[in-house]
N, C-alpha and C positions, 0 to 999 in steps of 0.2 A: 415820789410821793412824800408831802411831809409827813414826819412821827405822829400818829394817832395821839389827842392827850385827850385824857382822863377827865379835865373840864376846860371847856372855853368859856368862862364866865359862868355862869349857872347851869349852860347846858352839858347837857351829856353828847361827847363826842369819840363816837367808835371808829372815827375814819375820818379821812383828808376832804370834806365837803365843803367849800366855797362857794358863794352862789347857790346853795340851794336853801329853800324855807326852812321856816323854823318845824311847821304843818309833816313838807316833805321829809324832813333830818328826825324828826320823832318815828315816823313810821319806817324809816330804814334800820332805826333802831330797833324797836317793837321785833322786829324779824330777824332781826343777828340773835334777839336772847330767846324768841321762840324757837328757832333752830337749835340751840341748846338745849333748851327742854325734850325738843322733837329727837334729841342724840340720845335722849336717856330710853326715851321710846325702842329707837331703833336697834341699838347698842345691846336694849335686853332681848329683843324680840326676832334678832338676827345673829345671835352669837354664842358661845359655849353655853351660857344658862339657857336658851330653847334649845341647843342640841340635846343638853344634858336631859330637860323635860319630854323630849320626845323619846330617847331610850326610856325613860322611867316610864312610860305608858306604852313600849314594848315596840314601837316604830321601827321595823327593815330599813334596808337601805334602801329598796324602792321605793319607800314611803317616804324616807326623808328627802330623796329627789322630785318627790310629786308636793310635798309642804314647801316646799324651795322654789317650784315652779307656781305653784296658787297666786302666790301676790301679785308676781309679773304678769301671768296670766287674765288676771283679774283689768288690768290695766287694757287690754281690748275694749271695754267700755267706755275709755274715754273717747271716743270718738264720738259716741251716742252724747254724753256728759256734754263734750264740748259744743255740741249742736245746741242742745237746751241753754247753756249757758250764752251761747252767740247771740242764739232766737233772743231772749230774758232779758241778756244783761246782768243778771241777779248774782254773779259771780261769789258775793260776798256772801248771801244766804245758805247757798247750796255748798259752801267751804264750812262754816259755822257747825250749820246744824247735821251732816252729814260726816265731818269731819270728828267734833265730839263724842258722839255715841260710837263711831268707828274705832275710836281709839280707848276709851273706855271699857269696849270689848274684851280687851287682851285681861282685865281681873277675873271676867266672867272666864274665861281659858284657864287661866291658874287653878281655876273652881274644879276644875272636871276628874280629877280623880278621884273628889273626895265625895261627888255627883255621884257618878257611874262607879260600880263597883266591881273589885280586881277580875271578876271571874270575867269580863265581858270588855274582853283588850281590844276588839275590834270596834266595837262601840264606841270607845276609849277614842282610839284616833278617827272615825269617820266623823264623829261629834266635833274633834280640834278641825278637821280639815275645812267643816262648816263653819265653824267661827273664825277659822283663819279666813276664809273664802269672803266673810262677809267684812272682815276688817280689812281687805284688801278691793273690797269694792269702795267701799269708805274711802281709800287712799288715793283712787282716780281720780273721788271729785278734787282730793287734795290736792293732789298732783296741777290737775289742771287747772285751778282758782288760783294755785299760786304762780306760778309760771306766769299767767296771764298778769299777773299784778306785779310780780317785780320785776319785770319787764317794762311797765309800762312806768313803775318807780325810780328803778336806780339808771339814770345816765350813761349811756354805752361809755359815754368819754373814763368813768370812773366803776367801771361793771366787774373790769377783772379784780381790781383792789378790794371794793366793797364785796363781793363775793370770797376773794383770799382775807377779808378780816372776819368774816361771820364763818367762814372755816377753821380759824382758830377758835373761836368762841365754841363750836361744834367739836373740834377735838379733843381741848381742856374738857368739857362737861362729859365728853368719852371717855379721858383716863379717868375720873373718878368716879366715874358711875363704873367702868371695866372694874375697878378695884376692888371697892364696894362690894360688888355683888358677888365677883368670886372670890372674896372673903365670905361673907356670908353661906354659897354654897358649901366651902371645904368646912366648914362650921356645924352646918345642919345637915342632916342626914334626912330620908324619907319625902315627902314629896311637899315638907313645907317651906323649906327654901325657895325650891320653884315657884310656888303658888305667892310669896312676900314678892321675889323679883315681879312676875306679871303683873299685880296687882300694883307694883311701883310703877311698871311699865305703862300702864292705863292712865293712872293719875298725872304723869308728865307730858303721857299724849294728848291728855286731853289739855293741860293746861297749853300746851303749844296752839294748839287752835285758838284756845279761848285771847291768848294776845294780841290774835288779829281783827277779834270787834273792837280791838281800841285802835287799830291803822285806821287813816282818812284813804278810803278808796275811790280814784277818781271813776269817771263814767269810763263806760269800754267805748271805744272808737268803733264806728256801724262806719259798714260801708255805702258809697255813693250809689245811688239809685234805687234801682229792685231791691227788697231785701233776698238776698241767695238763701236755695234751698239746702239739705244736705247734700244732693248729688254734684250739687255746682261747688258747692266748698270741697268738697274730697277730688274733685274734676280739678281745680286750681292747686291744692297742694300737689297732686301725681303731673300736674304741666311744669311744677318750678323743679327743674331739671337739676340744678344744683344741690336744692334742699333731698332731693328724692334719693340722689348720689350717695349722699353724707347718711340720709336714714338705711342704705341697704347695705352701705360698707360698716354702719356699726349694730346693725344687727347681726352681721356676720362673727362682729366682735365680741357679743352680747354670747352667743351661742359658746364660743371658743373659748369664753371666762367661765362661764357657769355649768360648763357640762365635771368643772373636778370642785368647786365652790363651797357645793356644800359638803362635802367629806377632809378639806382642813383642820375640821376641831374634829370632830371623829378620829380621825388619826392620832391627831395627837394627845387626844382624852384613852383612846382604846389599843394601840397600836404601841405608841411611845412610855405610854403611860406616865403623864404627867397630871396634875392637879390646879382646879379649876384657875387659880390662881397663877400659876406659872402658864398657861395656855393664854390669861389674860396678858400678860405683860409680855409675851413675846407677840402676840396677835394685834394688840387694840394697843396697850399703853408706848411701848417702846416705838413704833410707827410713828402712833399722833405726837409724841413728845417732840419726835425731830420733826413732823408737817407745823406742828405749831410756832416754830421758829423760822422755817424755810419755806411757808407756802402764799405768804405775802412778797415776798422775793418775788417766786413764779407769776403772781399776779401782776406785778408790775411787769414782767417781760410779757406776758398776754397784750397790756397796754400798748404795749409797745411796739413787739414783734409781731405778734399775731400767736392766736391759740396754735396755727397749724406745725408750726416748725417748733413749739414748746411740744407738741403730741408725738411730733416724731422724735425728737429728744429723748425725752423719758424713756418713751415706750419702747426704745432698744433694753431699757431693764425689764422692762412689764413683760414682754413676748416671751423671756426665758424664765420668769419667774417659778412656776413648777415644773420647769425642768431641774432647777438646783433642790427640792424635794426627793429625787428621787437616790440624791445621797446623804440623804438621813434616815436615820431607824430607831431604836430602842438605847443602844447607847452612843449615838453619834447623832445630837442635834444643836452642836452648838450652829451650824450654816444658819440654821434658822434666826438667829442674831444678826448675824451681816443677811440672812434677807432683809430680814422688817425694818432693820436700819435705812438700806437700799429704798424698799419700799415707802417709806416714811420722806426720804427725799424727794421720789421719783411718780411713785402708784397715784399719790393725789392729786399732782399736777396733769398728768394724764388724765383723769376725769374732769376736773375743772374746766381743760380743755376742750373735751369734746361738750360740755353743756355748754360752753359759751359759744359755740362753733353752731349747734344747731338754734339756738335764741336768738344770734343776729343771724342766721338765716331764716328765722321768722321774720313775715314783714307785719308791719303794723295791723292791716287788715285781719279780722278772722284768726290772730296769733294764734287764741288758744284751739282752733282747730289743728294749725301746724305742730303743736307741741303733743295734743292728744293722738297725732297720726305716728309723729316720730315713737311717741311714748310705747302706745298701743302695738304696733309695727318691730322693732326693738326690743320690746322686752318678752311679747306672744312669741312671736316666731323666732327670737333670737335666746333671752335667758331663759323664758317658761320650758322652751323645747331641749337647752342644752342641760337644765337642769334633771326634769323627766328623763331625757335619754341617758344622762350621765348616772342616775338612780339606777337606772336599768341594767347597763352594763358592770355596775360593781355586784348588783346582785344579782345576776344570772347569766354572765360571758367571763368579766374577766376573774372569779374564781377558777377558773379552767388555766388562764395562762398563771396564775399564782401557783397552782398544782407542781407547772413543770419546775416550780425554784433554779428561777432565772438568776443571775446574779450581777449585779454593775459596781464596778468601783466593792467591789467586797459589801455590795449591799443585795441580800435578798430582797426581791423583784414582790411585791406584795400586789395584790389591787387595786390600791390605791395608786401607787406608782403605777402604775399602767393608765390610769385615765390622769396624771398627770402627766405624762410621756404624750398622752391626746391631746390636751390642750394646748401643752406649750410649740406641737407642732403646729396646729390649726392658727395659735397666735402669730407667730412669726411670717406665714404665708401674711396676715393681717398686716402686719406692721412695715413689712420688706414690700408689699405687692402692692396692697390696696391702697390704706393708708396715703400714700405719695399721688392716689387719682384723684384725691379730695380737693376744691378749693375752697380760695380763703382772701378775699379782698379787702388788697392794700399789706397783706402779709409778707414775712420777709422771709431770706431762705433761714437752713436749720447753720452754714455756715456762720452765716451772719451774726444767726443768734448766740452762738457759740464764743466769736471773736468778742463781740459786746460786752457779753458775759465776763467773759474771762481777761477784759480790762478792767472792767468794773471791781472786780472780785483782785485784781493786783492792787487797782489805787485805793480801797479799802485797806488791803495789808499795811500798803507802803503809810497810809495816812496813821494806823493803828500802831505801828513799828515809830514812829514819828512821835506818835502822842508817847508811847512809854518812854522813849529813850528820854524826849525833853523832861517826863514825869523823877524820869531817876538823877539825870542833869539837876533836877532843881533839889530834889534830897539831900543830893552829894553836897552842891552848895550850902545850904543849910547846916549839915554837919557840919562842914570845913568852919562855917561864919561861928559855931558853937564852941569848938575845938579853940 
């Protein structure tokens, strides 16, 4: 891939696009810096500052696994969504005006403590769970308006790049909104921090939406003849035997991440005892800093190799990830550095992967039906369920093995490690078993990729060891010609 510049003549150019319009190249761009915005959205509304808001309105741990499960849950309705959107066409409408108020919501959350008062905690959170519920219905039409369009946008030939460069535009606007904000909370005390972060969080969701009534949306592609009902579209996605493969091995995987997911900041806010800030920068900043340099890398080997043998790559780090958890405590966290570093190389490409994995195995026809099935399928039964069960079990089983003060590596056996000690089992069966029955047309093996690589990554050395030495050759001369 050539070097992104910063202008090709007048225009703005975020990526190696040749042969495409001027029409197209705006609108590919419009959505790498809506993606940004949408990271400050996410960033607050998925990360220590809502863990932090949910203890301050008094939320158990089985509350925080059932606020964890809502959103993915909510995503069941894309299938309904995507019907009306197939039937319509109206994709752009039902993204806009459902997408804005959905995302605007999260200031109205912020609101609620100062709404409902202390005496009435359960109020307090049945109240968030409803406004979270409803901003999560919000995100299905997202979910599936956009999928549907930038698919139908960016060129498979150029998909994995142009998605590894709107990744770094998504992770930069994560370090400093991470930064930001937990500055801001170790700052403020009481529940107005919270309520500035949400009310940030609303305003950048919304404006992520509002970017896409300036994209040129083409018509959605109908299919030949009859128009198909629901049952005939959900009948054709469950016959594509491959696609249906990919959606039940990563629901499995869905389940296996998020039954310990949401109890990472927990931990390390209430357990470790660190501050909001230092939680940011081992969590979000230190991660995205190294994906922002290395995850255009990985998207050319997508181009190249194929997503699948990048999946199975990485994800030899991803399967053990909370298992290296379970030897940190209160005063022993430095691992957690060489995770996120690890993680930062390795965790994003692993997703990137598998979104590209189930997009081309959308076919043109009814896409946003196949996306809403994988979505809905995937995250209900996979992250909504491992979330909820994962709540469960820290607050009402495994206080019982924490009792017996188990001990590993000179670390007391907490709760948390023990649904850490769950995951990273349930992953590994994922990544060792399953994973490898997936396919992937026209992909190459993980040897392959490997060798590739690791030519690639010498004749960069040798070319860099090359440039300095000539760089200091010509110094020397210089001096000498002074001298």
């Amino acid at each position: 891939m050539a070097q992104p510049q910063l202008r090709r003549g007048r225009r703005l150019a975020l990526f190696d696009s040749p042969g495409l319009s001027d029409s197209l190249r705006k609108s590919l761009n419009l959505i790498i810096i809506a993606g940004a915005f949408g990271t400050v959205n996410a960033n607050i509304t998925s990360g220590a500052a809502w863990t932090g808001f949910l203890r301050s309105i008094q939320a158990n741990a089985a509350a925080l696994g059932i606020f964890a499960a809502i959103p993915v849950a909510a995503n069941s309705v894309q299938i309904l969504i995507s019907y009306a959107v197939e039937r319509t066409g109206r994709r752009r409408e039902w993204m806009l005006r459902a997408g804005i108020a959905g995302r605007l919501l999260w200031a109205v959350i912020g609101l609620i403590p100062y709404v409902i008062p202390m005496d009435a905690p359960q109020l307090r959170i049945v109240m968030a769970m409803v406004f979270v519920a409803l901003c999560a219905g919000s995100n299905a039409v997202i979910s599936v308006s956009f999928f549907s369009l930038v698919t139908d946008l960016a060129p498979i030939r150029i998909r994995g790049r142009y998605f590894g460069v709107r990744q770094v535009f998504c992770l930069v606007a994560g370090i400093l909104t991470g930064l930001l904000v937990s500055m801001l909370l170790d700052r403020m005390t009481g529940y107005a921090g919270y309520t500035i972060a949400l009310v940030i969080a609303g305003v950048f969701g919304g404006a992520d939406i509002a970017l896409f009534a300036l994209c040129d949306w083409p018509k959605m592609r109908k299919p030949d003849g009859k128009r198909g009902n629901l049952g005939r579209m959900l009948l054709a996605v469950a016959r594509n035997r491959q696609f249906r493969k990919f959606t039940l091995i990563m629901t499995y995987w869905g389940f296996a991440v998020n039954v310990c997911a949401p109890f990472y900041n927990v931990y390390m806010l209430e357990v470790i005892g660190m501050s909001y800030t230092l939680v940011t920068l081992l969590n979000q900043v230190l991660p995205n800093v190294i994906t922002v340099f290395i995850i255009s890398w990985w998207g050319r080997r997508m181009d190249t190799h194929g997503s699948k043998p990048v999946m199975q790559l990485t994800g030899l780090f991803t399967m053990v990830y909370p298992l290296l958890w379970l030897f940190t405590g209160p005063n022993v966290y430095w691992i957690l550095v060489i995770t996120n570093i690890a993680s930062g190389l390795l965790s994003t490409a692993f997703d990137l992967g598998a979104q590209n994995m189930y997009l081309n195995a959308a076919p043109d026809v009814n896409r946003s039906m196949y996306i809403s099935v994988y979505l809905a399928v995937t995250q209900l039964f996979g992250s909504a369920t491992g979330s909820a069960l994962g709540g469960m079990l820290v607050q009402n089983v495994l206080p019982g093995l924490e009792a017996l003060g188990w001990h590993i590596a000179g670390m007391t056996m907490t709760r948390y490690h023990f649904i850490y000690l769950i995951s990273g089992m349930l992953r590994i069966i994922m990544i060792l078993g399953l994973l490898p029955l997936t396919q992937e047309e026209g992909s190459k093996t993980v040897g392959l990729l490997v060798a590739d690589s690791a030519a690639e990554i010498r004749a960069s050395v040798t070319r860099t060891a090359r440039t300095l030495a000539m760089t200091a050759r010509r110094k020397l001369a210089r001096r000498a010609i002074r001298k």
